[in-house]
N, C-alpha and C positions, 0 to 999 in steps of 0.2 A: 504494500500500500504506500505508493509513493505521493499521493497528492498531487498527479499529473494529469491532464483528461485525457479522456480515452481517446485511442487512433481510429478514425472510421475505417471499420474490414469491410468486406461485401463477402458475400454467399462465396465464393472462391479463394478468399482469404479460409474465413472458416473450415473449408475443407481442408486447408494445406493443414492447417492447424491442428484438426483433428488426428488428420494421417500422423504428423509428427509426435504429438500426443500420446498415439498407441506404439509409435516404432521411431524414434528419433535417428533411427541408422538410415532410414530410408536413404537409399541413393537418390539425388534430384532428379535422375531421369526417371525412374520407378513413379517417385511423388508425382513427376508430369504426368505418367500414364495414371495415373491414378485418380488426375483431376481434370484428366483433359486436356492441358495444355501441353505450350512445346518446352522442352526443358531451358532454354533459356530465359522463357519466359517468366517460370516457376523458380529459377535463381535468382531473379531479378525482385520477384516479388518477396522470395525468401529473405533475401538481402535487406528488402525494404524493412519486412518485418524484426529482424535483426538490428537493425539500426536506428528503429523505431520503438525501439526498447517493449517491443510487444513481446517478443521470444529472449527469455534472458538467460536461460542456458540450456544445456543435452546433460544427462547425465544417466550411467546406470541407477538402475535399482535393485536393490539388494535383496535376500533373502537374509534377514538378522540372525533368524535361528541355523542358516548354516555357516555363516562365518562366527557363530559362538556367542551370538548376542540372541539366547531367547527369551529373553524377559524384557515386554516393553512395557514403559507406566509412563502414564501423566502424572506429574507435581507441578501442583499449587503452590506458589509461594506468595506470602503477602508481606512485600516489601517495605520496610518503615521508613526509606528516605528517596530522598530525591537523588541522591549520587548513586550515578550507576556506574561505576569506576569500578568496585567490586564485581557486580555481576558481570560486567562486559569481560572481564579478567576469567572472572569463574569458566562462562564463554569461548572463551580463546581457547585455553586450556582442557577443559573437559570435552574432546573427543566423543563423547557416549551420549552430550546433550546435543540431539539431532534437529530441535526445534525449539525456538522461543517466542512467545506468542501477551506482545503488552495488552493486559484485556480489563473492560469494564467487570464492576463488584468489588465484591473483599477480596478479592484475590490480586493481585499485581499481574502476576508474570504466570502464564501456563508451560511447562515446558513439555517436550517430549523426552524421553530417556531408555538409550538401550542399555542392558546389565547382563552380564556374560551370567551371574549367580542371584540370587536373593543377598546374600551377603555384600556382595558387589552393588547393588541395588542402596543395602543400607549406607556403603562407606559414601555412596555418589548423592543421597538423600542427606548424609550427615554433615557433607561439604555446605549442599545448599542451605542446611538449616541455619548455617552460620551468618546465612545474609538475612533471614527472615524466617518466620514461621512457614513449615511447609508440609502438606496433603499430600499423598502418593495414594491412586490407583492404579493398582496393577491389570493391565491388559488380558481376561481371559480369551478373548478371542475379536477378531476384527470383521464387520461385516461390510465394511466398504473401506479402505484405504486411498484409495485415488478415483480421480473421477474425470472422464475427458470433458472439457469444456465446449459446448457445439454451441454456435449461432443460431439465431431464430431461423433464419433461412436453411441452415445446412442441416446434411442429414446425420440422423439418430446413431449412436455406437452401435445400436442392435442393430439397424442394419446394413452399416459398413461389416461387421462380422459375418452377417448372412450372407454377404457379395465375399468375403473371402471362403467361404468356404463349406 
């Protein structure tokens, strides 16, 4: 949330978008057939959107329980001051805090947290309690983690899916 306004897409923006959404490897010629256009068109626009701070990075995604992180939890932390010199440190430092999230309520800060153990969980909750009070729910199971973002115009994830396959 940057406080920028939004870049007008069209129905073909969206598409590109969505494709990359599901498969950020797409090769641009691929995305082309895939939207209809010619691939340098679809570079072009990709570019656009890249430099229009609309696509702001590619990245894998992990499976946390097989590289040894099966424990994920939300904490709560209810921060007592206005310097965030500690937390942004805590931040830097802690690897394992995968999301931070400034939010309205009693709570300040939501974080996400992966923990290789429970124990690991507490020494990573005991860091943060040191900046404030803090709630940990532990993640029994996840029913939606990511979500592709589609335009009014563009079509559905269901059935981009059913056109592949």
């Amino acid at each position: 949330m940057t406080g920028q306004s939004p870049i007008s897409l069209d129905a073909l923006d969206w598409r590109i978008l969505e494709h990359l959404q599901h498969d950020a490897r797409l090769p641009v010629a691929e995305l082309a057939r895939r939207v209809g256009l010619g691939s340098t068109a679809t570079a072009d626009r990709l570019r656009r959107l890249v430099d229009g701070g609309v696509i702001v990075g590619f990245r894998a995604e992990l499976d946390l329980e097989r590289v040894g992180y099966p424990i994920l939890a939300l904490v709560r932390l209810r921060y007592p001051t206005g310097n965030y010199r500690p937390l942004r440190a805590e931040l830097k430092n802690t690897r394992e805090l995968l999301e931070c999230h400034h939010v309205t309520g009693d709570d300040c800060f939501v974080l996400k947290v992966a923990a290789r153990s429970m124990r690991h969980l507490e020494e990573l909750t005991g860091r943060l309690a040191t900046l404030g009070g803090v709630t940990t729910s532990v993640v029994y199971s996840s029913l939606l983690t990511s979500r592709v973002l589609t335009g009014v115009d563009a079509p559905t994830t269901e059935r981009l899916s059913s056109a592949r396959g």
